[in-house]
C-alpha positions in Angstrom: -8.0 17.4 3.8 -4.7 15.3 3.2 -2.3 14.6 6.0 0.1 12.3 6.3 1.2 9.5 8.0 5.0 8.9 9.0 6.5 5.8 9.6 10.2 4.5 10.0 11.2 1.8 8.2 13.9 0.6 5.8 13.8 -1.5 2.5 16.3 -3.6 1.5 16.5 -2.6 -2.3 16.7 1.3 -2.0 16.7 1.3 -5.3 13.5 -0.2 -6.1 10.5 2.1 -7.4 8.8 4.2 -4.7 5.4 3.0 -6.1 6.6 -0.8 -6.5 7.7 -0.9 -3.2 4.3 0.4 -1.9 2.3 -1.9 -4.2 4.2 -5.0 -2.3 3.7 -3.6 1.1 0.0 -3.4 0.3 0.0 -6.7 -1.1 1.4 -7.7 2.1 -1.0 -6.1 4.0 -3.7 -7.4 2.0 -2.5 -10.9 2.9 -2.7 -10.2 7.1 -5.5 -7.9 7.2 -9.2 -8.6 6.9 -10.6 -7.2 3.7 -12.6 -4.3 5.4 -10.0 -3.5 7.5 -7.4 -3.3 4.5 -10.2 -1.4 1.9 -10.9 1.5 5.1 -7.6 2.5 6.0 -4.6 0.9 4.2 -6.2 1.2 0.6 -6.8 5.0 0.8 -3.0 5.4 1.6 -1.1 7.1 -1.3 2.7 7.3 -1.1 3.9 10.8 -0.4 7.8 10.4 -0.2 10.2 7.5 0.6 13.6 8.2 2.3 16.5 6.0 3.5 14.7 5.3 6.7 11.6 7.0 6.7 8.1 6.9 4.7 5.2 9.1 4.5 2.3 8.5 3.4 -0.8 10.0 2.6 -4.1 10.0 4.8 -7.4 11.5 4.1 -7.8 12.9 6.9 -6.3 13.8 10.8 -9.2 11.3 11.9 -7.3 8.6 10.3 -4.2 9.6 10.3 -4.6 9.4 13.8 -6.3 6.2 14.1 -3.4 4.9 11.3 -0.7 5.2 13.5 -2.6 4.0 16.6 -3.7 0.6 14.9 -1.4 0.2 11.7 1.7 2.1 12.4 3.6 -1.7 13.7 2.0 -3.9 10.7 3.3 -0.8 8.2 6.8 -1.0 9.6 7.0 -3.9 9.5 6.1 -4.6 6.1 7.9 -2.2 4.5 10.9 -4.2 5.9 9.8 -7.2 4.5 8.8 -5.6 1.1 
């Protein structure tokens, strides 16, 4: 099962590649998370659809979807805005 994840946030070069932009906001992740923490829930995220002020993402399943937002929704936002 595949649900997503929904997360406000904005970039400041709209124009940059939907998967570019993810690769740096898991890059910046990478840099503030510890390793297991980044592999279990932030790796498995695939980018669904980026909008002016909104981003959703991919999780495998409702469990961490769930969990996601609880824990990561914050550090996601805000690195997207600093991606």
């Amino acid at each position: 099962m595949v649900t997503s994840v929904v997360t406000h946030a904005s970039s400041e070069s709209p124009q940059q590649d939907g998967q570019e932009l993810w690769q740096a906001v898991q890059s910046v992740l990478k840099g503030r998370m510890s390793q297991p923490s980044f592999e279990t829930w932030i790796s498995p995220l695939s980018l669904e659809k980026i909008g002016e002020k909104m981003v959703t993402l991919q999780a495998e399943s409702e469990f961490n979807r769930e969990l996601i937002l609880k824990r990561y929704k914050k550090d996601l936002k805000e690195a997207f805005a600093e991606a």
